[in-house]
Each structure stands twice: as C-alpha cells, then as structure tokens.
C-alpha positions, 0 to 999 in steps of 0.5 A: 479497507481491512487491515489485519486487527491487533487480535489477529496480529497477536494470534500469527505471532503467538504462532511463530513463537513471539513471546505473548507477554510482548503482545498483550496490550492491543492499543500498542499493537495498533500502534506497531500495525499503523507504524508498519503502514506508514512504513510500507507507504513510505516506501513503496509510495502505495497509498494504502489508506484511502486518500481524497483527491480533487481534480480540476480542468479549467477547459475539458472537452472529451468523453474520457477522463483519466484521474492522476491517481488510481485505483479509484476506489469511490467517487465523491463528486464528479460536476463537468460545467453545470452538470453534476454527472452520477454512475449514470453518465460514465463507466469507471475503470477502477483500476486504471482510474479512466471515467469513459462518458457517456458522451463528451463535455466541455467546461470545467471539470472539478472531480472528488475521489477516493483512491487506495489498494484494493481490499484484495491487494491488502489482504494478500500482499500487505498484511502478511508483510506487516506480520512478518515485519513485526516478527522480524522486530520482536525477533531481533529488536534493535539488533538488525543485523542479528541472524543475518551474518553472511560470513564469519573471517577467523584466521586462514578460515571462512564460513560464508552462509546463504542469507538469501532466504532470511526473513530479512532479505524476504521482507526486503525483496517485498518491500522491493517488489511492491515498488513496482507493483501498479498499485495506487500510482499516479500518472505522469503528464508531459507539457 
C-alpha cells in the first residue's frame, strides 16, 4: 500500500497555490495525511489500511470458502482440521475474498488474512481526495462555508450562484461515491 508521501503532498499544493510556509515540516504533513485516512475510513467504511482478520468455522465441510472481509490482499495462515493448506491447496479470488479448494474439507476452519484496497484503488481514488481535501483546509481553514455561497438575499434582489462544481461538493460527492464502491466490504450472512 502507497499512500501519497508528505513530499508529494507539499509538491500538488505548492502547485494549486497553498502558501509553502504552510507546508514545510513533513512530520505534520503526516500527520494531516493520516488524519485524512482516518476520515475517509470512517466515512466510507473502506479499510484503506491493511487490517487482519481471523475466521473460525467450527463445522466446515465445502470446497469453498468465502471470507467476511475483501479484498483479501495476503493470507497469513489458512489450517481446515489438521491440515495446514498453502497456495497449493486453493485458488484465491482476490477480489471477491472467495478461496475455490482443490478438494472439500471438513473440520474446523480457523483463517488469518489481510484485507485493504488495492494499491491501484488508492493510487487513483484515495490519494487525489486526500489532496484535494487538504487543499479545501488550507484553502479556507475553519471557515467551511467560505466560497460555497449559494445565494446572497439583498432587499427585492437575489443572486443565486451554481455551487455544484465547487471543491466542496466534489469531495463530497466522492466521499459519497465511495460508499458504494465494492471496496474492502464485508459480507452480510442470514441465520
């Protein structure tokens, strides 16, 4: 997982025109990126970091098994009875966090992964919000409403402006669409 470094981070603001002086010390920076992080993870419920997982079914009996949590990005131990199954024993689809068996097992299934968005998904979605969010703070600081006026009421006159392609809404409709992105989900069982 690669998420955009404090360096690169300094280098798109400077280019959007955020003031350097704001962005000399990197440890901050980091600090604001890993804040951002947290953000979007808790609004979109993406696990953007990777997180373990452990899975245990007391009566597995299948040749397929699917993880609550995907994508699965690495497996740490996978063990069905008194069998410790490798990349060997199974095919993984990443994506979908579905492990197709070679053949069926029965006992129990106790699983260790790693789940998180892929490099790809953070390079393309999550980085370039993490920019433009931090450009929206250094932008207009504690005054979120600034630059977001819709209409300004003076006696018998109204101006009503199109905030619809503001920075403001962009992130936001971003934010919105990677709630229903696919990404790092969970699956939902019936009993």
């Amino acid at each position: 997982m690669s998420l955009i470094t404090p360096t690169d981070l300094k280098t798109k603001l400077k280019l959007q025109g955020v003031d350097e002086s704001l962005l000399t010390d990197d440890t901050v920076l980091q600090k604001w990126i890993d804040l951002k992080v947290a953000e979007i993870t808790a609004l979109t419920s993406i696990a953007i970091n990777p997180v373990t997982r452990k899975q245990i079914l007391r009566r597995f009996h299948s040749d397929l098994f699917e993880t609550e949590f995907y994508p699965v990005t690495s497996v740490n131990s996978f063990k069905i009875g008194n069998k410790e199954l490798t990349s060997d024993d199974y095919v993984l689809d990443e994506a979908s966090g579905i492990f197709y068996l070679n053949h069926s097992h029965n006992g129990l299934l106790v699983i260790e992964y790693v789940h998180g968005a892929s490099q790809e998904f953070i390079t393309s979605k999550i980085n370039p919000l993490i920019v433009d969010m931090l450009l929206y703070h250094f932008q207009y600081g504690d005054n979120e409403g600034t630059g977001n006026i819709s209409s300004i009421h003076e006696m018998d006159t109204t101006i009503s402006y199109d905030t619809s392609n503001s920075l403001g809404n962009r992130i936001y409709a971003r934010i919105e669409s990677l709630k229903t992105y696919g990404v790092c989900s969970s699956k939902v069982r019936w009993l």
